[in-house]
C-alpha positions as CSV (number, residue, x, y, z in Angstrom):
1,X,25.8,33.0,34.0
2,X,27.6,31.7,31.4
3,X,27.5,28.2,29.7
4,X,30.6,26.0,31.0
5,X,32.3,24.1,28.2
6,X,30.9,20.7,29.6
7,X,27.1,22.2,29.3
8,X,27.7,23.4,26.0
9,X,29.1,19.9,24.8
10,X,26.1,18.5,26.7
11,X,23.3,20.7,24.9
12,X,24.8,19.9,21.6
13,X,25.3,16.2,22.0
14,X,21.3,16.1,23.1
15,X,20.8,18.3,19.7
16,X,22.5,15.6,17.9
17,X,20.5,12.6,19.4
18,X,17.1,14.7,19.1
19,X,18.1,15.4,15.5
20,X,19.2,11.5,15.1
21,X,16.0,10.2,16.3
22,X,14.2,12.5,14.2
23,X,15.8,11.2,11.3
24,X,15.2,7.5,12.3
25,X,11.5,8.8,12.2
26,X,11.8,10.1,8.7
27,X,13.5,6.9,7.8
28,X,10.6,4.9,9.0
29,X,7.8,7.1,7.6
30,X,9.6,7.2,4.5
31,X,9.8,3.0,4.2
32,X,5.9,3.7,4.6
33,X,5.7,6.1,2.1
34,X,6.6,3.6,-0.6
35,X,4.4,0.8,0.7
36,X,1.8,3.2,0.8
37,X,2.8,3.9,-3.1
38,X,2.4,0.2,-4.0
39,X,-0.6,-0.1,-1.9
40,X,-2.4,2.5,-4.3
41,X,-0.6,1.0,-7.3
42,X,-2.0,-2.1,-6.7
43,X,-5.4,-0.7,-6.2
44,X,-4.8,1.4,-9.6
45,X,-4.4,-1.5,-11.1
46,X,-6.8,-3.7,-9.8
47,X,-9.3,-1.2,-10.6
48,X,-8.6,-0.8,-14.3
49,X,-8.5,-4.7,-14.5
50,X,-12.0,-4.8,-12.7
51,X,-12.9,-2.5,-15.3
52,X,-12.1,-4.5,-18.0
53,X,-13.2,-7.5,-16.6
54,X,-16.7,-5.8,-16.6
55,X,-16.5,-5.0,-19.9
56,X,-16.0,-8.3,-20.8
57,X,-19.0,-9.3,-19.1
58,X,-21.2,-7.2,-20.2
59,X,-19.6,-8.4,-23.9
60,X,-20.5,-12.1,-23.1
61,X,-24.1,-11.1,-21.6
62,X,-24.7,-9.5,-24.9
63,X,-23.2,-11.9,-27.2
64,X,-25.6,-14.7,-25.1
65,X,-28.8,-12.4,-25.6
66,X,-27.9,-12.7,-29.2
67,X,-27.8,-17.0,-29.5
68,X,-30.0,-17.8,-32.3
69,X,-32.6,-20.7,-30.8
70,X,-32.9,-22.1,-34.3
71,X,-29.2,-22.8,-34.6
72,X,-28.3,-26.2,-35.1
73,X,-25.9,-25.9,-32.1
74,X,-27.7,-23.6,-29.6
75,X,-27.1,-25.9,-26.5
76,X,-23.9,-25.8,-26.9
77,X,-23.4,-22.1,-27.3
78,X,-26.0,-21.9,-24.3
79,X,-23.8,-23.9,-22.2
80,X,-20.4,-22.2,-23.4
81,X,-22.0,-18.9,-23.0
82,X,-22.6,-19.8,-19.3
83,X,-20.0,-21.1,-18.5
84,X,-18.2,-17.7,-19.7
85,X,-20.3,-15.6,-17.9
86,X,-19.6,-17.5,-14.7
87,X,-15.9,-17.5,-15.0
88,X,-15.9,-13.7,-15.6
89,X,-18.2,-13.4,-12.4
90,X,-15.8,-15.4,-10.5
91,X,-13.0,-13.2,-12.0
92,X,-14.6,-10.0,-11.1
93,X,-15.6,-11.2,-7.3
94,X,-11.5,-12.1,-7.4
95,X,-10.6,-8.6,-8.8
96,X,-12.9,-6.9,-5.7
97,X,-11.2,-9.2,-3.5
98,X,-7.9,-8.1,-4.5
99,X,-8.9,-4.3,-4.0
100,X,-10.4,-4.6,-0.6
101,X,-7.3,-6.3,0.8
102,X,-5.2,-3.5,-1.2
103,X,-7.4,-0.9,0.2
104,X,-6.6,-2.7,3.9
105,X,-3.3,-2.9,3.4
106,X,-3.1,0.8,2.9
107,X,-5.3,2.0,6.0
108,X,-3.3,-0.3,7.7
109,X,-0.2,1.5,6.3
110,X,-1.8,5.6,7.1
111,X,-2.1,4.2,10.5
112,X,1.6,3.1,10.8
113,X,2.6,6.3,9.5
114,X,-0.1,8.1,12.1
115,X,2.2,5.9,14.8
116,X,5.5,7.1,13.9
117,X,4.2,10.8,13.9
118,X,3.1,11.0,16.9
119,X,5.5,9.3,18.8
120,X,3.7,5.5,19.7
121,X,6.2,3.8,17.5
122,X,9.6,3.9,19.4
123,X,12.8,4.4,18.2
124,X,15.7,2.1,19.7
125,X,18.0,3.6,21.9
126,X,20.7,1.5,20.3
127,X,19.9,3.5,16.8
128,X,19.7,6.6,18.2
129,X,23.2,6.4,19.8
130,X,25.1,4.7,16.7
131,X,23.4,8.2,14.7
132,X,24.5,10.7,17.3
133,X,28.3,9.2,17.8
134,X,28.2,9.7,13.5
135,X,26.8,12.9,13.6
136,X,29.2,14.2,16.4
137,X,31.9,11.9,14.4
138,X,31.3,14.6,11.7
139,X,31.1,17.7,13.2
């Protein structure tokens, strides 16, 4: 038995809204795609700056190993050489700080986009309508 007119109208209209909602989907995910991108910038670059704060470091542990005790002013390079080496310390602890809430930040992102995917973040009913009256707006 053939489709009447009304039926057809109907099965394309639900095309339209399953197509709109899946586009408000891709809108969503997408949104988390580029939070995702600056989550794993940020870590990028947290991670090269831990790097280099490392480096530095290991520069001022050196540069302390080298003191000379007979120096006229050896206290004073003592206590300026600790006092480096516990700022860059605290700077590195900072640096891993930064990366761990980066790196929670993302998971916390992947999980989002794991929502949207398979269907436990909802799409409003409001947003799927305004879509589907465009799309059969259109054509």
């Amino acid at each position: 038995m053939p489709n009447t007119p009304e039926q057809t109208l109907q099965g394309k209209v639900q095309t339209f809204r399953d197509k709109s909602r899946e586009i408000l989907r891709m809108r969503i995910i997408s949104d988390l795609l580029q939070q995702l991108f600056r989550d794993d910038y940020r870590i990028t670059n947290a991670q090269k700056g831990l790097a280099e704060e490392e480096k530095q470091l290991e520069i001022a542990r050196y540069n302390q190993s080298k003191l000379d005790e007979k120096h006229p002013s050896f206290a004073t390079q003592t206590e300026t050489s600790e006092k480096t080496l516990k700022c860059a310390e605290a700077r590195i602890k900072d640096v891993q700080k930064m990366i761990e809430q980066a790196e929670e930040a993302k998971n916390e992102t992947l999980a989002e986009i794991a929502k949207v995917e398979t269907g436990e973040v909802k799409i409003s009913i409001e947003s799927v309508k305004r879509l589907t009256d465009e799309m059969v707006m259109k054509g």
